[in-house]
KOLDO-47859 format. One record per residue (C-alpha): residue number from 1; x negated, y, z negated. Coordinates in Angstrom, 1 decimal, always signed. Layout:
N
   num       c1       c2       c3
   NUM        X        Y        Z
...
This chain:
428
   num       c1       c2       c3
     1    -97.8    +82.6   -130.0
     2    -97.2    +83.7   -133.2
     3    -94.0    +82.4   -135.7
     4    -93.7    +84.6   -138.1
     5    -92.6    +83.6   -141.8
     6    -91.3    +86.3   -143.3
     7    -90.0    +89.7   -142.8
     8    -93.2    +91.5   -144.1
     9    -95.1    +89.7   -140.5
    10    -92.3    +90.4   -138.3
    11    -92.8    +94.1   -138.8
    12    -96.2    +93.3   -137.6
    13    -95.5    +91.1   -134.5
    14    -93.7    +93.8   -132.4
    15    -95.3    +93.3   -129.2
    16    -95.5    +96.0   -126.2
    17    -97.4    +94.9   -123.0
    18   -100.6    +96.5   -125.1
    19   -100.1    +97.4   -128.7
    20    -98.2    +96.9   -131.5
    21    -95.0    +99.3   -131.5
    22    -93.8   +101.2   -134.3
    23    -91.8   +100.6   -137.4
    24    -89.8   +103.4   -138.3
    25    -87.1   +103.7   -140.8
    26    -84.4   +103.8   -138.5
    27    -82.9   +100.7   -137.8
    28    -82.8    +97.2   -139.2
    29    -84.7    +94.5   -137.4
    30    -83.2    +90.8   -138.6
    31    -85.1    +90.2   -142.1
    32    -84.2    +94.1   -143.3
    33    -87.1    +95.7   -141.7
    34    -86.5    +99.4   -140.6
    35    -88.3   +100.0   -136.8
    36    -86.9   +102.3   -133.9
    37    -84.9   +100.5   -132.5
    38    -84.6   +102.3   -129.5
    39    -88.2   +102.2   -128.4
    40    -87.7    +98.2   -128.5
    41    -84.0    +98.8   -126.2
    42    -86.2   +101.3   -123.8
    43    -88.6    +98.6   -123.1
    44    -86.6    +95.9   -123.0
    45    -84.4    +98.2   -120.1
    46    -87.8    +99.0   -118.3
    47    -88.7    +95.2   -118.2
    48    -85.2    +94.4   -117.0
    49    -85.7    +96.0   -113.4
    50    -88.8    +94.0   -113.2
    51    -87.1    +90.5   -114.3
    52    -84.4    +90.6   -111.8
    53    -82.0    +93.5   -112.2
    54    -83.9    +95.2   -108.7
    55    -83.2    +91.6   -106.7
    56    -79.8    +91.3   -107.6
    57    -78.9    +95.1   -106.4
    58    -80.5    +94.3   -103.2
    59    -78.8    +90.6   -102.9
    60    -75.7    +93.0   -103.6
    61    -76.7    +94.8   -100.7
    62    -76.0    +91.8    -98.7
    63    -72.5    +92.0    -99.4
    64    -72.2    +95.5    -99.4
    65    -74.7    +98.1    -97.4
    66    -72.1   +101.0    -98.6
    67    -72.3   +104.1   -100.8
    68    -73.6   +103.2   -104.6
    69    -75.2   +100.4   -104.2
    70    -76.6   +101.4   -101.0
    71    -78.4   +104.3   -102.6
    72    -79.1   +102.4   -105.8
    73    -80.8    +99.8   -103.4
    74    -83.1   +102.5   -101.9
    75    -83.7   +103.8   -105.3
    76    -85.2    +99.5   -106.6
    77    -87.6    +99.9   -103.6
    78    -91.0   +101.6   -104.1
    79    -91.7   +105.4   -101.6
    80    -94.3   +104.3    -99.2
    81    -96.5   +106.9    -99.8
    82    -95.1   +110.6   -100.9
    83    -91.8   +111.0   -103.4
    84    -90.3   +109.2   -106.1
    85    -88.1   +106.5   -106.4
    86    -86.6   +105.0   -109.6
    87    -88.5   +101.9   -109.1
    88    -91.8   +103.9   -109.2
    89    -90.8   +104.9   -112.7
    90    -91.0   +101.3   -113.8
    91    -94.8   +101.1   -114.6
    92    -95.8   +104.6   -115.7
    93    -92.9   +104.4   -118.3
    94    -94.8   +101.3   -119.5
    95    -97.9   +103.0   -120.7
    96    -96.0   +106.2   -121.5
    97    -94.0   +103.3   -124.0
    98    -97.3   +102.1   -125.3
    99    -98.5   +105.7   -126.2
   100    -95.8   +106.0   -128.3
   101    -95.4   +102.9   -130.2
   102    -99.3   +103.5   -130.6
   103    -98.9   +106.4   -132.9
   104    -96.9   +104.5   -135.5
   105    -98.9   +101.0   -134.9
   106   -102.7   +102.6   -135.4
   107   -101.6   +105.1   -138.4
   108   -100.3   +101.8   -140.0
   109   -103.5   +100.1   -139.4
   110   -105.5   +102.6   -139.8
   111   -104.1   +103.2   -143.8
   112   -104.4    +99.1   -144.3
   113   -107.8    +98.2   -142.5
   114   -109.5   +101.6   -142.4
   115   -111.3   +103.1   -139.0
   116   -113.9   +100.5   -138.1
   117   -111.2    +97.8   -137.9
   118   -108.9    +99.7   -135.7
   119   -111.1   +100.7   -133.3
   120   -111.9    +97.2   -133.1
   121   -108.8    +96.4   -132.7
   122   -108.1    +98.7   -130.0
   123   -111.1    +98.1   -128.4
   124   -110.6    +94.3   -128.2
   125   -107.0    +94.5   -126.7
   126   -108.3    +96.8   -124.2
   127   -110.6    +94.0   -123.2
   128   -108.2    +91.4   -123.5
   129   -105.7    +93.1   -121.2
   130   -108.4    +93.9   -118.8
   131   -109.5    +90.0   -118.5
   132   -105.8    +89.1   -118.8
   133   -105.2    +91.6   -115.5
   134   -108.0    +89.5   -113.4
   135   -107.2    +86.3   -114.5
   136   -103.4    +87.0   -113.7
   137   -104.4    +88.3   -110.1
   138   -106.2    +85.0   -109.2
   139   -109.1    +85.4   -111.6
   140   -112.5    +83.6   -110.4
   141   -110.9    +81.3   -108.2
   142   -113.0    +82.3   -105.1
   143   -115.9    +84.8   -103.9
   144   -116.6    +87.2   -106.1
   145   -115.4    +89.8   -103.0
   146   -111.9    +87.9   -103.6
   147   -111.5    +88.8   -107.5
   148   -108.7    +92.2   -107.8
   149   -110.5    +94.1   -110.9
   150   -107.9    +96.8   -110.9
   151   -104.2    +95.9   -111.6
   152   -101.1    +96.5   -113.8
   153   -102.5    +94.8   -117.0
   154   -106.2    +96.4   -116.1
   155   -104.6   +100.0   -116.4
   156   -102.8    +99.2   -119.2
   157   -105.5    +97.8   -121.1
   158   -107.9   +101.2   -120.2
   159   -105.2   +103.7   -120.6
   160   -104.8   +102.1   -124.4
   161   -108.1   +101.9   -125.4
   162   -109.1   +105.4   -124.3
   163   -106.1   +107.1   -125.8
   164   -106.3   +104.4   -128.9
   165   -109.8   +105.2   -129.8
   166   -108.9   +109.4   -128.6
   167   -106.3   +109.0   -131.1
   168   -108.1   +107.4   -133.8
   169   -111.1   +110.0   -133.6
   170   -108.5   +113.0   -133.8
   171   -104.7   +111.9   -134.8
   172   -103.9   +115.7   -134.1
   173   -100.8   +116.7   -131.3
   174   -103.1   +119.3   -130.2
   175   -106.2   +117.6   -129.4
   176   -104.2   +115.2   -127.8
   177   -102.2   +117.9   -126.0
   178   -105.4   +119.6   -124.7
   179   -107.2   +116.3   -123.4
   180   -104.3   +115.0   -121.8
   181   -104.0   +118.7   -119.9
   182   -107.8   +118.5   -119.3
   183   -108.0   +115.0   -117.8
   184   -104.6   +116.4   -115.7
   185   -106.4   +119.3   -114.2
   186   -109.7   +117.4   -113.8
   187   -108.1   +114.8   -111.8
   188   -106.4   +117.2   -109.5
   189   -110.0   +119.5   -109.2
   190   -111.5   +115.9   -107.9
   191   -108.8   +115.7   -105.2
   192   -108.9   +118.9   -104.4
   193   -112.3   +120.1   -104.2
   194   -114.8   +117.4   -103.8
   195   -115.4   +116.7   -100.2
   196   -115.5   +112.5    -98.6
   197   -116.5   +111.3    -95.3
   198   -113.9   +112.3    -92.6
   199   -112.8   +108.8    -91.9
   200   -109.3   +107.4    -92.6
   201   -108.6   +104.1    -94.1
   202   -105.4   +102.8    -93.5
   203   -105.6   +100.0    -91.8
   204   -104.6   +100.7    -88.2
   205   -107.1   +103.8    -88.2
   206   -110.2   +101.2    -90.2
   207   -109.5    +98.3    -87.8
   208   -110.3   +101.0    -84.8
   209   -113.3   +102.8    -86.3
   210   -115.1    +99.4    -87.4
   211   -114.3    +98.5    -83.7
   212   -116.1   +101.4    -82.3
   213   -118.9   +100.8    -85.1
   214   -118.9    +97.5    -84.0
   215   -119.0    +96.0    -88.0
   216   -116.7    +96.0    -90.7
   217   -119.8    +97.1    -93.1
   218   -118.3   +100.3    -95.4
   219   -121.3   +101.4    -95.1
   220   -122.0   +101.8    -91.1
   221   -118.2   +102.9    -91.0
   222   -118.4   +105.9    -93.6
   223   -122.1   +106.8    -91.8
   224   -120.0   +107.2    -88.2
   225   -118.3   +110.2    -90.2
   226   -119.0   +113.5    -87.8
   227   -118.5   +115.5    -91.0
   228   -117.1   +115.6    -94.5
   229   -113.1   +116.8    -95.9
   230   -111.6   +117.8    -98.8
   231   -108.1   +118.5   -100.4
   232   -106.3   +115.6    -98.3
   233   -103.5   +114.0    -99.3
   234   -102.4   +111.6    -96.4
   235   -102.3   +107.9    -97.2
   236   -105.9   +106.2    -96.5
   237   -107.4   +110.2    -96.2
   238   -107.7   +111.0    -99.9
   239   -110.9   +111.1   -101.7
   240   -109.3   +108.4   -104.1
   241   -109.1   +106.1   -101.1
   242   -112.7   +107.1   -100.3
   243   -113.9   +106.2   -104.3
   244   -112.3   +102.7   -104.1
   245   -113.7   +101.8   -100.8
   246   -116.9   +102.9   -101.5
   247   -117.2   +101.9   -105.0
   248   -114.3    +99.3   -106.1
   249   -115.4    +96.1   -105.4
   250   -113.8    +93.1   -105.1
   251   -110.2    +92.3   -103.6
   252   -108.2    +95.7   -102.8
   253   -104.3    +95.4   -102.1
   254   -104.3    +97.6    -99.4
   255   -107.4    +96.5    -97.3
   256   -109.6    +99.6    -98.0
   257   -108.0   +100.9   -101.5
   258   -105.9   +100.3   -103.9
   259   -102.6   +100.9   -105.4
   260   -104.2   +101.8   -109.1
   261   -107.0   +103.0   -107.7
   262   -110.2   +104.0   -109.8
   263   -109.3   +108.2   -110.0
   264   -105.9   +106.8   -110.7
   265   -107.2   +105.5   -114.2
   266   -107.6   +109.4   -115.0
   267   -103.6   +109.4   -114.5
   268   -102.7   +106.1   -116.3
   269   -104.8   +107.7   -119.3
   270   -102.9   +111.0   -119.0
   271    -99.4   +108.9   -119.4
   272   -100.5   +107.2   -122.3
   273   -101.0   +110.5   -124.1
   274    -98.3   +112.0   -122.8
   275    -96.3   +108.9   -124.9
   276    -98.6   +109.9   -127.7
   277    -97.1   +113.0   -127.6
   278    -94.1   +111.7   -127.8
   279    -94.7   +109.4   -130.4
   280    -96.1   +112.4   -132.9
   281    -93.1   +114.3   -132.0
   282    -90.9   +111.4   -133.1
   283    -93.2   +111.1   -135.9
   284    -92.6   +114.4   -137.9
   285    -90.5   +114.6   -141.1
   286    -90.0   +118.3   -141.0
   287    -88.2   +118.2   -138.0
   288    -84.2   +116.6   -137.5
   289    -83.3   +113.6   -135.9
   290    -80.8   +115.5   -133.7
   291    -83.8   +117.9   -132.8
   292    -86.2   +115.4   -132.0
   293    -83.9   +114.0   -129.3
   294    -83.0   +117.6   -127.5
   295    -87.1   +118.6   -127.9
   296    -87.5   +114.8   -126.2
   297    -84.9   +116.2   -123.5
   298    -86.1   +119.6   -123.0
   299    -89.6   +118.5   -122.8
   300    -88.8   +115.8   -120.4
   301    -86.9   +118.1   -118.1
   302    -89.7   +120.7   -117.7
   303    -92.0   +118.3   -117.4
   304    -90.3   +116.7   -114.2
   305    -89.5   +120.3   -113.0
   306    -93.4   +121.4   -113.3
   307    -94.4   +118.2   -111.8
   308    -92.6   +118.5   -108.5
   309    -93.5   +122.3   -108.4
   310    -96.8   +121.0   -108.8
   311    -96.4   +118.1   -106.1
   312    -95.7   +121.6   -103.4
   313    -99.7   +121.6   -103.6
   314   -100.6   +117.7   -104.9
   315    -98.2   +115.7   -103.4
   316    -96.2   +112.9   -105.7
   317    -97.7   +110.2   -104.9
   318    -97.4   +106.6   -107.1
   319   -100.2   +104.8   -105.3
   320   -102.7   +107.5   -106.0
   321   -101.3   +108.2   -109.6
   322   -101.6   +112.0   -108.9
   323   -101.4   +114.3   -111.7
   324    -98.6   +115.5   -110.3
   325    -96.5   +112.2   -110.2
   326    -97.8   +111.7   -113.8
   327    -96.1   +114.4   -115.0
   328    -93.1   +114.0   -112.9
   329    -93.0   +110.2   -114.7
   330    -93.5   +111.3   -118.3
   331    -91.0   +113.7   -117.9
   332    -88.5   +111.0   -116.7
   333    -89.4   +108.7   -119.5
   334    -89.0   +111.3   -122.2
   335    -85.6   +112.1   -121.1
   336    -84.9   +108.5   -121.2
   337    -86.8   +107.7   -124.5
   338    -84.4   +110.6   -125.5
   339    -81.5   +109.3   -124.4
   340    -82.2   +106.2   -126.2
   341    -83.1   +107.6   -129.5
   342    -79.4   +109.8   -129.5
   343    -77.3   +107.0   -128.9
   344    -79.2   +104.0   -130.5
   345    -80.8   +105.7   -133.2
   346    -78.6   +108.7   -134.4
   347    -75.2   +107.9   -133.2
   348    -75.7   +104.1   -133.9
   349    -74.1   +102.7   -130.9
   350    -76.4    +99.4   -130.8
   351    -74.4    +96.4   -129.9
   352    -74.7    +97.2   -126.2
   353    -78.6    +97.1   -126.3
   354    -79.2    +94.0   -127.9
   355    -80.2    +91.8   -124.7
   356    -82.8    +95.0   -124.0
   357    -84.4    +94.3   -127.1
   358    -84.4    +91.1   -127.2
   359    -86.6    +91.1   -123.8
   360    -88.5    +94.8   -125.3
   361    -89.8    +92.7   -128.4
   362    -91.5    +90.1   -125.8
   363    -92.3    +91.9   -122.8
   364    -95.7    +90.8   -122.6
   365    -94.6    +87.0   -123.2
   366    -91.9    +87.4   -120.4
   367    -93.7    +89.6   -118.2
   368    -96.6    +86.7   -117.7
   369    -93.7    +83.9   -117.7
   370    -91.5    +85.8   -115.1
   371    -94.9    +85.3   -113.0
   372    -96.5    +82.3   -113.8
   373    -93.0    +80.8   -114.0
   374    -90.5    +80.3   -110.8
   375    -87.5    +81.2   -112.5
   376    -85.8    +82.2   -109.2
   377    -86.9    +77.6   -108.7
   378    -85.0    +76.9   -111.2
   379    -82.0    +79.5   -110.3
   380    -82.2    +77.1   -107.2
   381    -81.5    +73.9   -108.8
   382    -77.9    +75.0   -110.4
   383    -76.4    +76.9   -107.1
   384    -79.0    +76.4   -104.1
   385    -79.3    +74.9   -100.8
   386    -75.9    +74.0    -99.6
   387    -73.7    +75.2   -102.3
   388    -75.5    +78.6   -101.7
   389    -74.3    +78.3    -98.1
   390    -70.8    +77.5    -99.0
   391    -70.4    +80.3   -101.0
   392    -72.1    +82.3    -98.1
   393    -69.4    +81.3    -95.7
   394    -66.2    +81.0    -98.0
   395    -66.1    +84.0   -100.6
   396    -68.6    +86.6    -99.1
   397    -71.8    +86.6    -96.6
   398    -74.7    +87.2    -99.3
   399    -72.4    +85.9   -102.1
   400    -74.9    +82.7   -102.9
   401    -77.4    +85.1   -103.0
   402    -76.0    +87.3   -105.5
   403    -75.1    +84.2   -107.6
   404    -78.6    +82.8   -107.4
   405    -79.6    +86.0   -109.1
   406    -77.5    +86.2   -111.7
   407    -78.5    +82.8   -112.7
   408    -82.6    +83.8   -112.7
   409    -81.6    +86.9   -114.9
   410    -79.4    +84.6   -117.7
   411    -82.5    +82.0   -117.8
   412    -84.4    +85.3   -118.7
   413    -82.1    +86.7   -121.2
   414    -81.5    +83.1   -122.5
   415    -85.4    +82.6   -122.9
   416    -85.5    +86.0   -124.8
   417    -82.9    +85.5   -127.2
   418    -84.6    +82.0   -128.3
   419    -87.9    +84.2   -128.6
   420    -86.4    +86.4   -130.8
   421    -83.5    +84.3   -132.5
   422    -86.9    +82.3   -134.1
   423    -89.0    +85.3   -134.2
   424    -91.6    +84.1   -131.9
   425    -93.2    +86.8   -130.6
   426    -96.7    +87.5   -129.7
   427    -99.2    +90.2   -130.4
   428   -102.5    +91.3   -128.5
């Protein structure tokens, strides 16, 4: 943890779940330091579904399985496989975050510390984020076979070091533009056109071909293939199922494969420079502040409209981070990111937001507390067991539930508030 002393460091301590976001000279962080604010508010609002705001609309649920928060409750759950939920926008939004705030972060750096520095930099937070994701999933606390390499953190860390070090090497929209399109397109070409073992690997269809094999060796199962397929897209038949199976070691959350699988780090990249994109857009001095949110807007909405015409041939899928559901989550964030900017930014409307960026300016602090500590415990101690009950039976069946909630998310915003009240924040 870092406490900074003056308003000089704070600029400097503006932490995102991998970089260091912008300062801007929009709006006044406490010490007189001009930053956009709205970034902070975005990622504070992101972090808030994953705190507690999903739980309590399902403990609402309890009370009441009817219209809004019915659908709103469907909406906090992640698709199985194919489509797209708000709660799958949660994470992609994250990196697409970090690609922006790394535009104004690394040109800062870049003019104080020069090129070598910065990529250092970049290259040690990568690393750090990467660690950070294995030690966070159980870390070496076991067989090596037990250790998850791929994760949350671990995308983030590789999506910002790629595009940190693209970014450093080039600093031009269109080089940026044209990368992010090519990785895009190669992704999809793997998917489509490079052919895998005609095995499936979800784990009713795995349990009964390592049966008939008679071992659970990936290698005797994938040689019982009768032939090779390509251009599948059903859960546990895709070649990126095939990839981490045969080549992911280590721990995988779904048996066989995982849910950021290894082609899927082609797609976290893509987000990050889709942010960048963002980021240089929001960056310009030649174009208005009213104009930068409606490009934001526009961009975003074609984006999610090419995404799901795209998803008609490469399904949306979060759990293989097609390119298509890439695009379809960049395009979502940009239209929030521009939402943001209009109100909090142009129109000045920023009381409302200040809980968001209290949480947005340590997401990375409460994002490893949130897990590592049981807030939902210590929700317990002021209105569990029977008083939970009572209030069950006597003002509404799921009522306790509801309160317990509520509770867990006010210990969070209290927590985050203290963080920033002091300006403790930390930086990776």
């Amino acid at each position: 943890m870092i406490k900074p002393t003056d308003s000089s460091t704070t600029a400097e301590r503006h932490p995102s779940l991998c970089e260091t976001p912008s300062d801007t000279l929009k709006s006044p962080l406490p010490g007189g330091v001009g930053r956009l604010m709205s970034l902070d508010a975005l990622r504070g609002f992101d972090m808030f579904w994953i705190m507690g705001a999903g739980t309590l609309v399902h403990a609402l649920k309890k009370v009441s399985d009817k219209g809004v928060i019915k659908a709103f409750s469907k909406q906090l759950s992640h698709v199985q496989w194919e489509g797209f939920h708000f709660y799958d926008l949660i994470f992609p939004m994250f990196v697409f975050i970090s690609g922006v705030s790394m535009v104004f972060s690394i040109d800062k750096t870049l003019a104080r510390q020069g090129k070598a520095k910065t990529i250092k930099k970049i290259v040690t937070r990568g690393i750090l984020l990467v660690l950070l994701g294995i030690y966070f999933y159980g870390g070496l606390n076991g067989k090596w076979s037990n250790i998850r390499y791929l994760g949350v953190l671990q995308y983030i860390g590789l999506a910002c070091f790629c595009g940190g070090v693209l970014y450093i090497v080039t600093r031009r929209a269109k080089v940026v533009a044209a990368v992010c399109l090519a990785i895009l397109l190669g992704h999809w070409a793997l998917m489509e056109f490079v052919p895998f073992p005609d095995v499936r690997l979800d784990k009713k269809s795995l349990a009964k071909t390592a049966t008939q094999v008679g071992s659970q060796d990936p290698a005797k199962i994938l040689a019982s293939a009768t032939g090779k397929v390509r251009g599948r897209y059903e859960e546990g038949y895709t070649l990126s199922n095939y990839v981490d199976y045969r080549f992911l070691p280590g721990r995988k959350i779904n048996g066989a494969y995982e849910n950021q699988p290894l082609l899927g780090v082609m797609g976290a990249i893509a987000a990050g420079l889709l942010g960048m994109l963002a980021g240089l857009w929001l960056q310009r001095t030649d174009v208005s502040d009213k104009r930068k949110a409606a490009g934001l807007l526009a961009a975003g909405v074609t984006c999610v409209a090419i995404g799901f015409l795209w998803g008609m041939r490469v399904p949306v899928v979060k759990k293989l981070w097609s390119p298509s559901f890439v695009v379809v989550a960049g395009g979502y964030s940009a239209v929030l990111l521009s939402l943001f900017y209009w109100v909090i930014d142009i129109k000045k409307k920023q009381r409302w937001c200040q809980p968001f960026i209290w949480i947005g300016m340590n997401a990375l602090t409460l994002y490893l507390a949130h897990n590592f500590v049981s807030f939902s415990g210590l929700a317990a101690r002021f209105a569990g067991g029977d008083l939970k009950l009572f209030i069950d039976a006597h003002v509404a069946k799921g009522a306790g539930s509801v309160l317990l909630v509520v509770i867990e998310l006010t210990l969070v915003f209290l927590l985050a508030r203290f963080l920033y009240k002091r300006r403790i924040f930390i930086k990776i």
